[in-house]
N, C-alpha and C positions, 0 to 999 in steps of 0.2 A: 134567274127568273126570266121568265120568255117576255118580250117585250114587242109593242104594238104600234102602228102610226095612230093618230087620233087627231081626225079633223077637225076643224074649226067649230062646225054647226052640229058635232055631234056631245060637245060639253055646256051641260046647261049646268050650274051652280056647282054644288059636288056629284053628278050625276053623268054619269056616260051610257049614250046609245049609238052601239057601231050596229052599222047595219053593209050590205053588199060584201064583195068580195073577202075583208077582212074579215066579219061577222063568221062567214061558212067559211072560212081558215080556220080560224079558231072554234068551231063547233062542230065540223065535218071531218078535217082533217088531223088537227091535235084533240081532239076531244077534252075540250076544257069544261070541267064542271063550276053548277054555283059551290062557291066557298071557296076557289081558288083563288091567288092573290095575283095580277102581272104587274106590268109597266106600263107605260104607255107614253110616247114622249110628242110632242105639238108640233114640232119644228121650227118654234122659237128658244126653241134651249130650257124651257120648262120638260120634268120627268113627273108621271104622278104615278104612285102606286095605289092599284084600286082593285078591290074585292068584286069579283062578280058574283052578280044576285040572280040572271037569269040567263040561261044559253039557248037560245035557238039557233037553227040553221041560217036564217035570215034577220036575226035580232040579237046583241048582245045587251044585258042592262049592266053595269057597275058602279059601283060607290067607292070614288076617292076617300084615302084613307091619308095618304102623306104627299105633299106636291114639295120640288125642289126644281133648284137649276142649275145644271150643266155646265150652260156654255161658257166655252173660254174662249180669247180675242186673242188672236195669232199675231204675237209681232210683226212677220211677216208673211199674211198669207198667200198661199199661193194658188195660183191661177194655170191650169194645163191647157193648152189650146194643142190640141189634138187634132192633125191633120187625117181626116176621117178613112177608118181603115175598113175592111173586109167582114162583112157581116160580125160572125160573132166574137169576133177579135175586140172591135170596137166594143163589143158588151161588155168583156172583158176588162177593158180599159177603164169603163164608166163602174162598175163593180168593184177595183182595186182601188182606184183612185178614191170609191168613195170612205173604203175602210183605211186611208193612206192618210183620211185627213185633205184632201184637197178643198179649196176652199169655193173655187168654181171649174167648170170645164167648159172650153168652149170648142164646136166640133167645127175644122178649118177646112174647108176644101182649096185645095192649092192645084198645081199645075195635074202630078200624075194620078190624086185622087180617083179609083173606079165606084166613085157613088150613084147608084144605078136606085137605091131605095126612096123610097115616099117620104118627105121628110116630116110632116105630121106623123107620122107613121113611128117612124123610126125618134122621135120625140117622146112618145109618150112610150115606148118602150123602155129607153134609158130610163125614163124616169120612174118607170115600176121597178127597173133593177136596181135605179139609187134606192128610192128605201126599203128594197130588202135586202140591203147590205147595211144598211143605218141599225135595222131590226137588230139582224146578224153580228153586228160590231160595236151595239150600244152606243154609237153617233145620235146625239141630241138632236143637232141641226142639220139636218142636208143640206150636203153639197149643191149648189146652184148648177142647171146644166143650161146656160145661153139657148140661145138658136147656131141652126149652121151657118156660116159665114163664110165669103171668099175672103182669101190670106190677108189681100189689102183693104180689108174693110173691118180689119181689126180695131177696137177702141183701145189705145193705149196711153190715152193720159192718163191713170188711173196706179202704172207700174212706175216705180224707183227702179227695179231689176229687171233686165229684158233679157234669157237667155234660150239660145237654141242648139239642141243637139245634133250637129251633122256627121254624115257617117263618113264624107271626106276630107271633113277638119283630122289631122294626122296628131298634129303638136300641141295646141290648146288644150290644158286640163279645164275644169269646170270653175269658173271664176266664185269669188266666195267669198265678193265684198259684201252682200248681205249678212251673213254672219257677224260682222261688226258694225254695218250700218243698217239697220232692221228697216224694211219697206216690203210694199207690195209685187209679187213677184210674178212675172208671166213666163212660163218656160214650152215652150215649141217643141212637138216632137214631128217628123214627119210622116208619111205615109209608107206604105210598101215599096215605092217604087223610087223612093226617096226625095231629095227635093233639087228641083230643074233651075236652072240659072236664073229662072223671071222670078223666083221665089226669093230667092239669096238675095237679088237686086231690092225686093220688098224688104226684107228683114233687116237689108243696110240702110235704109230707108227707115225702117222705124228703128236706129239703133240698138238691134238685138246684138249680141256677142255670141258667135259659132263657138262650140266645145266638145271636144272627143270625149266617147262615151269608151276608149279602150281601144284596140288593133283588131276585136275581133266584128264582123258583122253580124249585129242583132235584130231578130225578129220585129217588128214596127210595135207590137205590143209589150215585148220583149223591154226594149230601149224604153219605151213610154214608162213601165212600172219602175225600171234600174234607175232613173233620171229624177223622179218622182219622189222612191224611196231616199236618196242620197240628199236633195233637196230636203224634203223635208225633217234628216236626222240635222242636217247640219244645221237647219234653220230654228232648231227647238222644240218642232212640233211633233216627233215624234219619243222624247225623251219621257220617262216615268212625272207621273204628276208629284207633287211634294206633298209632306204630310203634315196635317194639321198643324200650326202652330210651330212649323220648320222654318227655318231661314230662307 
């Protein structure tokens, strides 16, 4: 079932009116008829499935039929602070990450960052990509994507686990006391051009732990999704949900 964002002000009682963009998605482009059934999720981790009554180009009407909720609470969720990469690379990042389960993203400018883009700009981009990967991937809640930040102006009270992947850490495998002591997790990936000694001096500084991501060198968006994915198996959040009334 094709599934929808649903703003705030567009749910009055059981009654939905999408209107702009999403509206002529769904009426221009999927050619959704009255009597179809979708989704539509709020991004508070409520789902409602609702009947539409009317399709225009610039108006959807529907009638909630079933509302449920989603969201689950991550033992440890995790936080990617992504040292901002190369036009669509980064999109990339912010798209993976959001079907990956990441719980926020924040975009880091550090020493060899080439961030040359508008950063309102490049803001509300990501954020059209989060949820059309949320759509895409039946994510209830969207992922939070921060503002951009310099390295050291990172908030990190907030993290038990502070790890970062460097690509001249040789010996460190990926530390993996989270797995037995569940907390909040910030994992650092760097940029293309890697990370410059004023960086590493930060990261010592807010007691992150360097770890090898393997011998061979990987792509900036590459290392972001492999670091990501491993994170989050190991951490439980990307294992099969349990079935009703299992142990």
């Amino acid at each position: 079932m094709r599934r929808f964002f649903l703003p705030p002000q567009a749910l009055s009682g059981g009654r939905v009116v999408l209107t702009g963009p999403e509206a002529h998605h769904m009426a221009a482009v999927l050619r959704l008829k009255p009597g179809q059934t979708v989704e539509l999720f709020d991004g508070q981790g409520a789902v409602h499935t609702a009947v539409l009554q009317s399709v225009d180009r610039n108006r959807i009407v529907a009638e909630i039929t079933v509302t449920r909720r989603e969201a689950t609470a991550a033992a440890s969720p995790l936080t990617l602070a992504q040292c901002v990469l190369k036009g669509k690379k980064m999109d990339l990042v912010v798209q993976k990450a959001t079907e990956l389960g990441v719980h926020a993203l924040v975009p880091v400018l550090s020493r060899y960052c080439e961030n040359h883009g508008e950063q309102g700009r490049q803001q509300e981009r990501w954020q059209r990509i989060m949820l059309e990967a949320c759509k895409q991937c039946h994510r209830a809640t969207p992922m939070t994507i921060l503002p951009i930040r310099p390295l050291d102006q990172l908030d990190l009270a907030p993290y038990v686990h502070r790890l970062a992947a460097w690509e001249e850490e040789r010996h460190t495998p990926l530390p993996t006391d989270f797995v037995d002591r569940p907390g909040p997790i910030c994992l650092l990936l760097g940029p293309e051009g890697g990370l410059h000694a004023d960086d590493l001096q930060v990261l010592r500084q807010g007691q992150f732990t360097a770890f090898s991501l393997g011998p061979l060198i990987l792509r900036g968006e590459t290392a972001a999704l492999a670091a990501t994915a491993i994170v989050q198996f190991l951490a439980g959040s990307l294992q099969p949900a349990k079935a009703e009334g299992g142990s």
